[in-house]
Backbone as a ProteinNet text record, in pm:
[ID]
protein_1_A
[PRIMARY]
XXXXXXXXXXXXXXXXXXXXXXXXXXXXXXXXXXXXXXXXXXXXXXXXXXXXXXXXXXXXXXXXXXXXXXXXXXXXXXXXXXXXXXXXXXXXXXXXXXXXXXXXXXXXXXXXXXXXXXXXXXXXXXXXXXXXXXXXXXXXXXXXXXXXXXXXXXXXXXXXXXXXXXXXXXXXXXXXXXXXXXXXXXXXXXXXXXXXX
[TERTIARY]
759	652.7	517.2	406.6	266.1	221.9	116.8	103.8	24.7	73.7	46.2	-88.8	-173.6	-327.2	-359.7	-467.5	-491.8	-577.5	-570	-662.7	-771.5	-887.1	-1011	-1035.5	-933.8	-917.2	-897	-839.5	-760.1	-864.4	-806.9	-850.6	-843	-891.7	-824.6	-798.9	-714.5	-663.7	-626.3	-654.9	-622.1	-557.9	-399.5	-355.7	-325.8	-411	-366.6	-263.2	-169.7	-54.8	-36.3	-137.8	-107.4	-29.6	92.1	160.5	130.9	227.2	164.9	237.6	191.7	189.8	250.1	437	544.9	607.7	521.9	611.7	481.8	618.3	543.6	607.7	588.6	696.7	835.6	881.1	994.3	1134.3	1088.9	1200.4	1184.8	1245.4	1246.3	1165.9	1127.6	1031.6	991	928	889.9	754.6	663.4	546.3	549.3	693.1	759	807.5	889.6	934.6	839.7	733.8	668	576.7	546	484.3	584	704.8	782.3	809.4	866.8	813.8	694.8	562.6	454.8	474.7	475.4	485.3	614.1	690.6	795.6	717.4	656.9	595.6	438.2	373.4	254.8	232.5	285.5	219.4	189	91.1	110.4	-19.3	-89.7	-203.3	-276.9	-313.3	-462.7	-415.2	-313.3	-304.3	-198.7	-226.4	-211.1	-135.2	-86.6	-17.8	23	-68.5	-94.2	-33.9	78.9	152	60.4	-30.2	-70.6	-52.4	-27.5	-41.3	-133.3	-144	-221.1	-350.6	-282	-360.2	-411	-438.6	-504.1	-654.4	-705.9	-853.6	-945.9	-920.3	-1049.2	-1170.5	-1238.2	-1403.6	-1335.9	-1223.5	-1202.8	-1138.5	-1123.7	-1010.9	-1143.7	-1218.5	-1344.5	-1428.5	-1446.9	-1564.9	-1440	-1362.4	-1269.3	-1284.7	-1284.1	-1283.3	-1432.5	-1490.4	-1650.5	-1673.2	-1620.8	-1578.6	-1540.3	-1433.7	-1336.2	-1478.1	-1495.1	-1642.1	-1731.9	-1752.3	-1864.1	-1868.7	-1741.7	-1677.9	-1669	-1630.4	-1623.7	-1747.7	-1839.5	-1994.4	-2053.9	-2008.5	-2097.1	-2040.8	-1947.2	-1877.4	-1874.4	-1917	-1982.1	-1883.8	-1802.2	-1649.8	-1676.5	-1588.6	-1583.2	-1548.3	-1626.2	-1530.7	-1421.2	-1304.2	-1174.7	-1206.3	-1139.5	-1088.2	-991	-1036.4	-949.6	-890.2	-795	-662.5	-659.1	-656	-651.8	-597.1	-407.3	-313	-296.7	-268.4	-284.2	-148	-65.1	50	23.3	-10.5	8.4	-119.4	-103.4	-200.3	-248	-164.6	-234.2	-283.8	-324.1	-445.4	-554.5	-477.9	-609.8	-695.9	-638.2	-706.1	-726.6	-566.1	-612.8	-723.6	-666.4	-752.4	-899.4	-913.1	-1046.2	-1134.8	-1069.6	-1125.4	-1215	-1125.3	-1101.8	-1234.5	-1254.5	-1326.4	-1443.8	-1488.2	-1600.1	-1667.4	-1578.1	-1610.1	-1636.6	-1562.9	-1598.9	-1749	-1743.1	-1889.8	-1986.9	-2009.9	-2089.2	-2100.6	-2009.1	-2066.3	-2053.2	-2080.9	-2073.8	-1990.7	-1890.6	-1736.2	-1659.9	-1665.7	-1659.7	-1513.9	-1439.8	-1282.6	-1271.6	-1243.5	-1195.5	-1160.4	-1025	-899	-893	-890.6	-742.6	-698.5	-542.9	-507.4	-367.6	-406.2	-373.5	-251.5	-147.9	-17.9	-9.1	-34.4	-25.7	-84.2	-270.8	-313.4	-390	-307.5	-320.4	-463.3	-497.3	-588.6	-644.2	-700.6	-726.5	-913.8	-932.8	-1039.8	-1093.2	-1232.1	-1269.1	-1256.1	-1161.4	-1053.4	-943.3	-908	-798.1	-670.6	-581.8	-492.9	-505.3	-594.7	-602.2	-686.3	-693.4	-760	-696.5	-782	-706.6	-914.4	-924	-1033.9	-1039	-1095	-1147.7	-1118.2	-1071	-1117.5	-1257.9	-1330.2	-1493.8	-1424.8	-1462	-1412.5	-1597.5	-1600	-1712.5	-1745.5	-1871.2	-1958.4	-1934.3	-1874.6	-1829.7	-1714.6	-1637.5	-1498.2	-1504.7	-1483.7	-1511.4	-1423.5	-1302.2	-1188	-1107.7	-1008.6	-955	-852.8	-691.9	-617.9	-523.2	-494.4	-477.4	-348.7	-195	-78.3	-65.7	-26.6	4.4	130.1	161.6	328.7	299.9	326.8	329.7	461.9	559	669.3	690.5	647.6	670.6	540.7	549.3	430.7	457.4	370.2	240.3	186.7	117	52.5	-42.4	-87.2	-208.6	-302.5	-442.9	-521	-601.3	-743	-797.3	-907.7	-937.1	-1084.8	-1189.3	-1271.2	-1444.9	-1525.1	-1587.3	-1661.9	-1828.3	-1829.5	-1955.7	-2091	-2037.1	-2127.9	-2048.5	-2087	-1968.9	-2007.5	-2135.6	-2229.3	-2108.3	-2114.8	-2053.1	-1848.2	-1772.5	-1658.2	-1618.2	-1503.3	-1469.8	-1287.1	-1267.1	-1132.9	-1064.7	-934.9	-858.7	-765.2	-686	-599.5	-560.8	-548.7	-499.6	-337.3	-264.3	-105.2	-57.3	29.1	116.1	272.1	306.1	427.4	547.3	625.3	793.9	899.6	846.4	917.5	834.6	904.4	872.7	782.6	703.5	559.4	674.4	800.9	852.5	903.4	915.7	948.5	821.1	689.7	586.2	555.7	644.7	575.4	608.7	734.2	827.5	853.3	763.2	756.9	792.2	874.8	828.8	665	652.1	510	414.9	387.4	283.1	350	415.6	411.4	359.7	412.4	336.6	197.6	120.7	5.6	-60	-11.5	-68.3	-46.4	89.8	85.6	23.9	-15.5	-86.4	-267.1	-300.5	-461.7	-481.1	-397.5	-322.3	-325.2	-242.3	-234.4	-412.7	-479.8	-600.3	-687.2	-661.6	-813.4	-725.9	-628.1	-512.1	-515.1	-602.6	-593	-739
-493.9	-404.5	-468.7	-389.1	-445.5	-502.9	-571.3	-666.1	-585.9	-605.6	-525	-579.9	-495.6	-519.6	-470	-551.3	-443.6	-333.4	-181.9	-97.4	-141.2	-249.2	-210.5	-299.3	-357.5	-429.2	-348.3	-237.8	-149.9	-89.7	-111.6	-27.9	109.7	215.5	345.1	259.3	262.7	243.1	346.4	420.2	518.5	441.4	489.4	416.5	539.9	552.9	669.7	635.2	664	657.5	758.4	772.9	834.2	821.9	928.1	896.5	945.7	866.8	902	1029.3	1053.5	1209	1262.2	1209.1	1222.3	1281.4	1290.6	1281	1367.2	1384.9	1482.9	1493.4	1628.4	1591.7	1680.4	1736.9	1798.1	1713.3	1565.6	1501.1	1315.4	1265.6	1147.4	1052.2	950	899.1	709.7	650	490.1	528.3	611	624.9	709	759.6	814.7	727.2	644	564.5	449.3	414.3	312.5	354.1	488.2	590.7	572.7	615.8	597.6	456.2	373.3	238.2	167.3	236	177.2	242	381.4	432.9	420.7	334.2	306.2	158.3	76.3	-48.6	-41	114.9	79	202.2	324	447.7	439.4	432.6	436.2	548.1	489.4	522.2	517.2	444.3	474.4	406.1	397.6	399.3	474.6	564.4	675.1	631.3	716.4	671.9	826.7	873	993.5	971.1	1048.6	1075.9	1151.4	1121.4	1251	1230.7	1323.2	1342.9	1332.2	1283.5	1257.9	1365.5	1506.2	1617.1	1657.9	1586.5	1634.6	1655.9	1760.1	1810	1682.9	1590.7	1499.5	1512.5	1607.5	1626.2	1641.9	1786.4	1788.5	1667.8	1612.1	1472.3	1367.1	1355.1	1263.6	1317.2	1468.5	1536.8	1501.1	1551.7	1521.9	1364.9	1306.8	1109.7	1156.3	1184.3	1190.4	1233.1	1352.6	1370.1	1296.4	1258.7	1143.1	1026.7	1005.6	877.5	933.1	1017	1098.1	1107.2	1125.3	1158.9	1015.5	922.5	797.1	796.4	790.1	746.5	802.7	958	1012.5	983.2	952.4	877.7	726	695.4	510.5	376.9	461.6	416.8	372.4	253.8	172.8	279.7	321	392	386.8	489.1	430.2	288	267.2	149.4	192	246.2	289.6	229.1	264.5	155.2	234.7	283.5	333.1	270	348.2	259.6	372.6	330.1	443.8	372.4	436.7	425.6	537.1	404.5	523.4	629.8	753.1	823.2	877.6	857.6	816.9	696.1	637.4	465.2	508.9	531.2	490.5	684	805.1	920.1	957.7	986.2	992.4	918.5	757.6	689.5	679.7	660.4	647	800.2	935.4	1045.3	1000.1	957.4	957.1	848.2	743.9	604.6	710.2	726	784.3	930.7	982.8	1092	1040.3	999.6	862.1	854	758.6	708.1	805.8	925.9	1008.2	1093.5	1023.4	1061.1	998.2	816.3	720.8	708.7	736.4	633.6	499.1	444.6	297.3	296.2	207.6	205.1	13.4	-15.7	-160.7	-204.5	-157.8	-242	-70	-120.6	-27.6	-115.4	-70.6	-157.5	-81.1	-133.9	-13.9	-68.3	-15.3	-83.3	29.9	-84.4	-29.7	116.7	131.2	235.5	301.5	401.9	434.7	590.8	621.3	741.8	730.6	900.3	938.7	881.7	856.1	784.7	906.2	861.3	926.6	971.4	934.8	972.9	1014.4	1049.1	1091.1	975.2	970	882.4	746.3	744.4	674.4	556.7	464.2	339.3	264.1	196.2	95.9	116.6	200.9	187	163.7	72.5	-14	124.6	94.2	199.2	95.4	190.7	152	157.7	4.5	57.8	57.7	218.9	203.8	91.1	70.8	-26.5	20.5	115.1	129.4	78.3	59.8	-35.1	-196.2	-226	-381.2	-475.3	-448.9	-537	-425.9	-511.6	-441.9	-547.7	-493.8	-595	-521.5	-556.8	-447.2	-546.9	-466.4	-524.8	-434.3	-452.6	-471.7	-479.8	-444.7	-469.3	-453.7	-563.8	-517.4	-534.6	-427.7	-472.3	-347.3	-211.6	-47.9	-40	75.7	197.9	330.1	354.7	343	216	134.3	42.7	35.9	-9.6	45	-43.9	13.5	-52.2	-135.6	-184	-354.4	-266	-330.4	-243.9	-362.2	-289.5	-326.2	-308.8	-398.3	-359.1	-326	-228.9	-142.4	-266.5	-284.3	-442.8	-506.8	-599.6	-799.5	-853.4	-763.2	-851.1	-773	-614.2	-591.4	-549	-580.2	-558.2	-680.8	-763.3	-835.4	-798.6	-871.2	-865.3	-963.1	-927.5	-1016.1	-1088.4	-1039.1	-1116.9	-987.7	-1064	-916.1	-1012.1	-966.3	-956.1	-942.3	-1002.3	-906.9	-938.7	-813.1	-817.8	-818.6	-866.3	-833.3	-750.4	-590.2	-498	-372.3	-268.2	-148.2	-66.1	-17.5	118.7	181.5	248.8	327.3	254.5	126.1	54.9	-10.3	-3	-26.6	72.2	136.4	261.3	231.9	121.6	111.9	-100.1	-153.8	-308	-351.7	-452.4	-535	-587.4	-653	-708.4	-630.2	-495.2	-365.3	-342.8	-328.1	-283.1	-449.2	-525.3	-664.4	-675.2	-617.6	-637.9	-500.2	-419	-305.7	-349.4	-383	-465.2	-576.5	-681.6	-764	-715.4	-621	-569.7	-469.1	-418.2	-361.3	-465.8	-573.9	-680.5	-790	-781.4	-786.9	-722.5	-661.5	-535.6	-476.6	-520.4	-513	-620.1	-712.1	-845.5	-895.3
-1543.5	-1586.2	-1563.7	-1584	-1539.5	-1657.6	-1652.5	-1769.1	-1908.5	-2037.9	-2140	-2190	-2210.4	-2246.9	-2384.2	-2424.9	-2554	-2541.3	-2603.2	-2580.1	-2505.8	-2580.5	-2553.5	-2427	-2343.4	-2244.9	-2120.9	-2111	-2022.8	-1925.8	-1848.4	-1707.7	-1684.4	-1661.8	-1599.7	-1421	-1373.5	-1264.7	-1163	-1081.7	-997.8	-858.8	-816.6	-702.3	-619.7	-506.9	-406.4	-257.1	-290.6	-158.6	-32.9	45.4	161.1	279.4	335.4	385.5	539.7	610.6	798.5	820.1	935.7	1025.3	993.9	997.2	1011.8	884.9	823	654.6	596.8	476.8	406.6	250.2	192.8	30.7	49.3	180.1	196.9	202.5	233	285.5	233.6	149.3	130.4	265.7	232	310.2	232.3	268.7	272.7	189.1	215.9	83.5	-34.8	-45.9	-145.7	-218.7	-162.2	-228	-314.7	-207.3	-259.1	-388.1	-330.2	-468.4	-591.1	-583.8	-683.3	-768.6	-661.6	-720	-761	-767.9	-834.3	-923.5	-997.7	-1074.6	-1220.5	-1148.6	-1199.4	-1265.2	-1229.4	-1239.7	-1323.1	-1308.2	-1358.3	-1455.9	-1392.4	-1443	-1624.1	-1679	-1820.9	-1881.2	-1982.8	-2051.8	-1938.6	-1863.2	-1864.6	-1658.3	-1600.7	-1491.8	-1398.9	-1335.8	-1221.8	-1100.3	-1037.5	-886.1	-811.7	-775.8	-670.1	-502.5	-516.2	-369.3	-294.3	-190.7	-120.7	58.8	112.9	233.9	346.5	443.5	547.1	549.5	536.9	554.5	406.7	365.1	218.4	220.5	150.5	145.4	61.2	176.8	160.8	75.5	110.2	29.6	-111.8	-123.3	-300.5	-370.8	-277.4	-353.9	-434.2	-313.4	-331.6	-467.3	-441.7	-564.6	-644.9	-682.5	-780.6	-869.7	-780.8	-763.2	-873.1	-821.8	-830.3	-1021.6	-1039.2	-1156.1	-1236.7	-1192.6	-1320.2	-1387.2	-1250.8	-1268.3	-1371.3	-1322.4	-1398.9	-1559.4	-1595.7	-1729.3	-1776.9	-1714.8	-1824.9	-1810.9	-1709.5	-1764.9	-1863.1	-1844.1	-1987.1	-2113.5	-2091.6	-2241.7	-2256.1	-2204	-2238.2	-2127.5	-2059.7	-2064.1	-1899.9	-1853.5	-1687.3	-1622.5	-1512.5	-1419.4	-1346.7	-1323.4	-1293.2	-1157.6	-1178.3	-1006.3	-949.1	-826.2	-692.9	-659.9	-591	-470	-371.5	-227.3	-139.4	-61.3	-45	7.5	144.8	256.9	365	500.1	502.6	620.3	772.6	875	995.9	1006	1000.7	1041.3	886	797.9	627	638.1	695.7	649.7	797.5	918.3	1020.2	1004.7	934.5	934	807.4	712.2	599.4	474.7	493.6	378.4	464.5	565.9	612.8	568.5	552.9	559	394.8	283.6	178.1	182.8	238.1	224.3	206.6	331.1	353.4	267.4	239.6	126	35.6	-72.3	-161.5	-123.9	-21.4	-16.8	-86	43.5	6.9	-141.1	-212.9	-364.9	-462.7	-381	-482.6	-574.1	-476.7	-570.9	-492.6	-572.2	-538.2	-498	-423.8	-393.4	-434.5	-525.4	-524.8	-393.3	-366.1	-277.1	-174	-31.1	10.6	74.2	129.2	141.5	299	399.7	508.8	606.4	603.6	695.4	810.9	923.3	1101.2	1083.8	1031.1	1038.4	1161.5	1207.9	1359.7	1344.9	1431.4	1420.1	1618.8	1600.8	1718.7	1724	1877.7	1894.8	1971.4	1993.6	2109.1	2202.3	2283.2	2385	2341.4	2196	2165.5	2125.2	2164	2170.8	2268.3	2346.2	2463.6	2432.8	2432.5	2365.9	2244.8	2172.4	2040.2	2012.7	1931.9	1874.6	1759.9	1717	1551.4	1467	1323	1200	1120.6	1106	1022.3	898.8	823.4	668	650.5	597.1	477.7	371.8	355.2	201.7	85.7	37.9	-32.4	-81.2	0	-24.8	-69	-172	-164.9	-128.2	-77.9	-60.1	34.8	159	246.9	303.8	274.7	334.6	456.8	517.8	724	726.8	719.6	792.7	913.9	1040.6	1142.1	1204.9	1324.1	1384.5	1537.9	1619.9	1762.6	1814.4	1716.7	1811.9	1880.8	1827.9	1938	1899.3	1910.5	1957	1811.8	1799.7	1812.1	1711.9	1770.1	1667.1	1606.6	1493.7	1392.9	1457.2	1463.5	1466.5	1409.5	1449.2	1412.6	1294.4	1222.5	1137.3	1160.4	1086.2	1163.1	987	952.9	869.8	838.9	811.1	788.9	718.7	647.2	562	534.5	604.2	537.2	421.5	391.9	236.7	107.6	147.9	55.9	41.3	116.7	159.2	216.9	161.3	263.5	253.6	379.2	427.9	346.9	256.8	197.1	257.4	330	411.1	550.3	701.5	797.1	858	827.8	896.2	917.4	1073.1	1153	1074.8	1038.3	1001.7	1161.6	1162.1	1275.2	1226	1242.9	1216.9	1309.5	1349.1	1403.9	1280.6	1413.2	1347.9	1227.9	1241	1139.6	1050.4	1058.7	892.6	806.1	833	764.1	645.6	644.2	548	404.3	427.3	297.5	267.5	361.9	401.2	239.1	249	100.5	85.9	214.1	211.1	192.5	231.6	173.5	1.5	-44.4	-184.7	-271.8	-191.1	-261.1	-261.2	-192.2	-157.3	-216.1	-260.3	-331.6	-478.7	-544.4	-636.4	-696.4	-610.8	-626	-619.8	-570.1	-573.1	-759.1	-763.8	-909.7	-1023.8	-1011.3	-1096.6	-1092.1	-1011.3	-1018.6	-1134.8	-1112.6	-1144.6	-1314.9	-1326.5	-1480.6	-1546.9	-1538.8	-1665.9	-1655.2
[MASK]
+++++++++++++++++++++++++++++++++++++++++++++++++++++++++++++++++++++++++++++++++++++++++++++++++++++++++++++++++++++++++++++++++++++++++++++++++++++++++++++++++++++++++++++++++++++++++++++++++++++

């Protein structure tokens, strides 16, 4: 279990799990699971673990985000702390959609935290173009796999003053087993167990 705090110690914690292209909530899946297993590990009083999909309405997720903030401020209270966990075309389209909305209404993201996050470039599929993590993000840890295709790409940061990179690693496993890695739920766990004591 996650570590027990006293009331006036506690975090609101928000952990968002976006899953790649391929998947969705019709059919068991690796960010289902990992959803399930954080939730199994953290969900309590005052910390969350939201399954959402690649294709999720970005802007309402963010105003939403925007809200919650809003409400502890007017009540005296820390604003939640984000996790923005993103697999595949959930980390290089979804969580990036999410970063940047965020931004634009000043909600802060602690951690995301992005395994082999792939997205369409300028040319579409054709290149290996950087994902921009937004200044808003203050921490960003990038696992990786070059053993198939499609492989996630490199990120780039927007400000080094305010975001830095925690650790980037190539895991030795295929694009379709990153979704469910031991080493990604450790590393979402461990950004969790941070920001919880």
């Amino acid at each position: 279990m996650g570590p027990s705090l006293e009331r006036n110690e506690m975090r609101d914690v928000r952990i968002y799990v976006i899953s790649g292209f391929r998947q969705g909530k019709q059919r068991w899946n690796g960010s289902i699971n990992i959803s399930e297993r954080l939730r199994d590990e953290y969900n309590g009083a005052l910390t969350n673990v939201t399954y959402l999909t690649w294709d999720t309405n970005w802007p309402a997720l963010a105003e939403f985000m925007f809200l919650i903030q809003d409400d502890h401020m007017q009540s005296r209270r820390k604003p939640p702390v984000n996790i923005v966990c993103g697999y595949s075309y959930g980390g290089g389209w979804g969580a990036r959609r999410l970063m940047k909305f965020c931004r634009r209404r000043g909600v802060a993201i602690e951690h995301a935290i992005l395994s082999d996050p792939v997205h369409r470039g300028p040319l579409g599929w054709i290149g290996r173009w950087p994902i921009w993590i937004p200044d808003n993000v203050r921490k960003v840890t990038l696992l990786r796999q070059k053993e198939d295709y499609p492989r996630g790409c490199d990120i780039r940061l927007q400000n080094k003053e305010t975001t830095c990179i925690v650790r980037k690693r190539l895991l030795k496993v295929g694009h379709s087993w990153m979704d469910d890695h031991p080493r990604y739920l450790e590393e979402i766990c461990s950004a969790a167990n941070k920001v919880l004591v």
